[in-house]
C-alpha positions as CSV (number, residue, x, y, z in Angstrom):
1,X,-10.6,-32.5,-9.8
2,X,-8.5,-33.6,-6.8
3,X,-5.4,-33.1,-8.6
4,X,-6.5,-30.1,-9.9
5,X,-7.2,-28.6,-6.5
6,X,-3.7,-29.4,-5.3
7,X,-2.0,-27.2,-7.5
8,X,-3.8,-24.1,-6.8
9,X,-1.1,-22.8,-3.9
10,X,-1.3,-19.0,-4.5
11,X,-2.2,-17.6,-1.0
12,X,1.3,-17.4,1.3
13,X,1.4,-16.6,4.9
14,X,4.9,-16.1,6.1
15,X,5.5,-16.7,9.5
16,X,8.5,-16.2,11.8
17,X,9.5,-15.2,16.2
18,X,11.0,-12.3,17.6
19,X,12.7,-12.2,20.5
20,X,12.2,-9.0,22.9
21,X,13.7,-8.2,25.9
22,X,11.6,-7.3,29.2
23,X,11.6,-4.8,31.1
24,X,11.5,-4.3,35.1
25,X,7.8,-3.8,34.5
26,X,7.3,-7.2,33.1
27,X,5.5,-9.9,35.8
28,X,6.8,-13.3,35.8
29,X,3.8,-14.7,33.1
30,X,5.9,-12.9,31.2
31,X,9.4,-13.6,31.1
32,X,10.7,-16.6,29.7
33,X,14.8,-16.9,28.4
34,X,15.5,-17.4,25.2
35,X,19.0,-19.1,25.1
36,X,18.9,-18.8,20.9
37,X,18.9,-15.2,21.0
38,X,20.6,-15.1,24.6
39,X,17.2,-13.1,25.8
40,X,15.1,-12.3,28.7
41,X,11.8,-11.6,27.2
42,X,8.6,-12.2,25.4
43,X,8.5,-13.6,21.3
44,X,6.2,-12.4,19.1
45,X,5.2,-14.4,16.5
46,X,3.5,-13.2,13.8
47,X,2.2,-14.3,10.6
48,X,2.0,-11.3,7.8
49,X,0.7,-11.5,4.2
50,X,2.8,-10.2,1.6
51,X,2.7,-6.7,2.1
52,X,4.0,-7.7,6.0
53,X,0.8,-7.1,7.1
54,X,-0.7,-9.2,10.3
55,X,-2.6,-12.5,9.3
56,X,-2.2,-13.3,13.2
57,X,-0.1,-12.3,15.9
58,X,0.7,-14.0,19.3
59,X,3.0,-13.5,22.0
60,X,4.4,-16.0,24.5
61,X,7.3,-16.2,26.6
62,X,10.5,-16.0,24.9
63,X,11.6,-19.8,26.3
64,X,8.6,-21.1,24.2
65,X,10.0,-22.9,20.7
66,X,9.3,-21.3,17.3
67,X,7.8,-24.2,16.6
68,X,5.2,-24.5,19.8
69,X,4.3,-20.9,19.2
70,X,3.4,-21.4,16.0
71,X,0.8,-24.7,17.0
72,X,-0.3,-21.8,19.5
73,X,-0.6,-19.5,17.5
74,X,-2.3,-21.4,13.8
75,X,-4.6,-23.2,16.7
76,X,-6.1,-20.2,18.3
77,X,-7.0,-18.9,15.2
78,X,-8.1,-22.5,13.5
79,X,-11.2,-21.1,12.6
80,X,-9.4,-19.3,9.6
81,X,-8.3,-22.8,7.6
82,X,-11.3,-24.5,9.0
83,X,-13.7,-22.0,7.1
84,X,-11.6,-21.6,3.6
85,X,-14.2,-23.7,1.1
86,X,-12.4,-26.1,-0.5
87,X,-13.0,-24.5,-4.1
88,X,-10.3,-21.7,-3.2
89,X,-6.7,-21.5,-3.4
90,X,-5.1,-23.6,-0.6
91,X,-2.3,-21.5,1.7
92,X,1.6,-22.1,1.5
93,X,3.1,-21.1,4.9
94,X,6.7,-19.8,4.4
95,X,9.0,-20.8,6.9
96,X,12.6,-20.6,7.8
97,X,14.9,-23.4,9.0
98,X,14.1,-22.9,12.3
99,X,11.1,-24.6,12.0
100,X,10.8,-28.3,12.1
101,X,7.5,-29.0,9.4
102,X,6.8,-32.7,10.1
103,X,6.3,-31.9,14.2
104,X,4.1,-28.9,13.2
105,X,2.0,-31.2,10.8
106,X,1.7,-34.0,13.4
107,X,0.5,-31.5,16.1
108,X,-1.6,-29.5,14.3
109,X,-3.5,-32.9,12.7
110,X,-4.3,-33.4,16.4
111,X,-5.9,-30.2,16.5
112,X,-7.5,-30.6,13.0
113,X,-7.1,-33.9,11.2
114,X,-8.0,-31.8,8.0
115,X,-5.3,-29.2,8.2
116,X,-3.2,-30.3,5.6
117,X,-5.4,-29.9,2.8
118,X,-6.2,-26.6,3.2
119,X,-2.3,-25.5,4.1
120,X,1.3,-26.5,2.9
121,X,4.4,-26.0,5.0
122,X,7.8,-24.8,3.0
123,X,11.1,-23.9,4.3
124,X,12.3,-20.7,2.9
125,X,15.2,-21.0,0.4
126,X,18.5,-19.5,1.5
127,X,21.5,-18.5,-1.1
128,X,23.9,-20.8,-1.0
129,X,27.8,-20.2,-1.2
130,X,28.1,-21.0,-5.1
131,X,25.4,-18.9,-6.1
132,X,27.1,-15.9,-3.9
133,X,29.8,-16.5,-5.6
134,X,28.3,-16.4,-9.0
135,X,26.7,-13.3,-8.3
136,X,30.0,-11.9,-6.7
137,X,28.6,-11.0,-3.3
138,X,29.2,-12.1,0.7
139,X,28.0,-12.0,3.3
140,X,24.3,-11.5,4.2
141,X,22.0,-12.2,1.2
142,X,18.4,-10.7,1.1
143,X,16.0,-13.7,-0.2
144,X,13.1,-11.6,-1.0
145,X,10.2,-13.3,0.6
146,X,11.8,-13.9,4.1
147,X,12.6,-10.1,4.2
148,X,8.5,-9.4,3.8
149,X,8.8,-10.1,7.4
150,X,11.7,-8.7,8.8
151,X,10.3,-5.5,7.2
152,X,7.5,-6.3,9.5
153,X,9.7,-6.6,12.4
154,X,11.4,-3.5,11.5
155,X,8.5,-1.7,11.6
156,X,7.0,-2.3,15.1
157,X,10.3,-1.4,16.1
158,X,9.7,2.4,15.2
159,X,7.0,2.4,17.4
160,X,9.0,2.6,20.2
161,X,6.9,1.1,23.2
162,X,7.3,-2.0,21.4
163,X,12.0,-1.8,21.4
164,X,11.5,-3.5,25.1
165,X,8.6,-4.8,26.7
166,X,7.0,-3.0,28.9
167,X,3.7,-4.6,30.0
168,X,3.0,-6.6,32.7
169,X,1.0,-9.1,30.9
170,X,1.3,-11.0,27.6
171,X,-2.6,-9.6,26.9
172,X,-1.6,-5.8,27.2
173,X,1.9,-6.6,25.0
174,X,-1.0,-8.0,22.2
175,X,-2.8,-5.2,22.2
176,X,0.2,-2.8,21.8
177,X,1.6,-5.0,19.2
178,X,-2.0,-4.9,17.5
179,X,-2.6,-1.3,18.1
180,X,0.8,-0.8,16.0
181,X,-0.1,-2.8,13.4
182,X,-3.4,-0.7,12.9
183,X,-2.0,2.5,12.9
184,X,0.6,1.1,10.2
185,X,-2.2,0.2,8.3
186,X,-4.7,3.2,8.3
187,X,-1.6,5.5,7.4
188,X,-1.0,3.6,4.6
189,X,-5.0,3.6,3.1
190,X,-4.8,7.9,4.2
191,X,-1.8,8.0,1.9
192,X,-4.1,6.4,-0.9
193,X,-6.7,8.5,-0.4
194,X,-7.6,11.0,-3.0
């Protein structure tokens, strides 16, 4: 049965930061540097299904780590994995190579020892030179799953109080961020409607 249960990963999270700049409005809770992205800002970091829609979202100051926003962020919302019976598929958590798993496994068994059988950590295949090649192209290469949230990305972008930051607090940015995501979501069930 335990065996059986292991091989049952069919719900995915994908998860990945953005760097924003701040604006003058921004109090100093807020601004952090990012010296990745060369940014003075706030990151979101969000965690969309595979429609790029919000599993969680949190924002921090942008001189947090990808990888300490995500403990944040999968720890304030531990109540999620916590109540998933075990009878159900387990969660694979898509990743880029920014991320470092075996930190993010050993903090988050601090948090919940039982973590890691209810979620998997993978790094996000990238296309690799030879395969360009193959293929005949250059350049940037769209892997398809890691581009569910860039589309994410892109679209609380068009909503335009979210290009910069301009809230004081990290609490006000959230709600923005969240109030976005919403109105991207009931437009998309009124287009459904009959």
């Amino acid at each position: 049965m335990n065996s059986q249960k292991k091989s049952k990963w069919t719900t995915l999270i994908i998860i990945d930061s953005q760097a924003v700049k701040n604006t003058c409005n921004a109090s100093i809770e807020s601004k952090g540097f990012c010296s990745y992205k060369a940014t003075n800002g706030i990151k979101r970091h969000l965690a969309v299904d595979t429609l790029g829609f919000p599993f969680f979202t949190y924002l921090t100051r942008a001189n947090v780590s990808d990888d300490q926003g995500l403990i944040e962020m999968l720890t304030i919302n531990i109540d999620y994995f916590k109540s998933k019976p075990d009878d159900i598929p387990l969660t694979t958590i898509l990743l880029d190579s920014g991320y470092h798993i075996e930190k993010l496994t050993t903090d988050l068994q601090k948090v919940y020892p039982e973590i890691m059988t209810k979620i998997r950590f993978e790094i996000s295949p990238k296309v690799s030179k030879q395969q360009k090649a193959e293929k005949g192209l250059s350049g940037f290469v769209v892997v398809p799953t890691r581009w569910v949230i860039e589309r994410s990305n892109a679209w609380v972008e068009r909503c335009k109080i979210l290009v910069k930051n301009f809230e004081r607090t990290l609490v006000n940015a959230t709600a923005k961020l969240n109030l976005c995501f919403i109105r991207l979501m009931l437009k998309r069930i009124a287009t459904h409607e009959i």
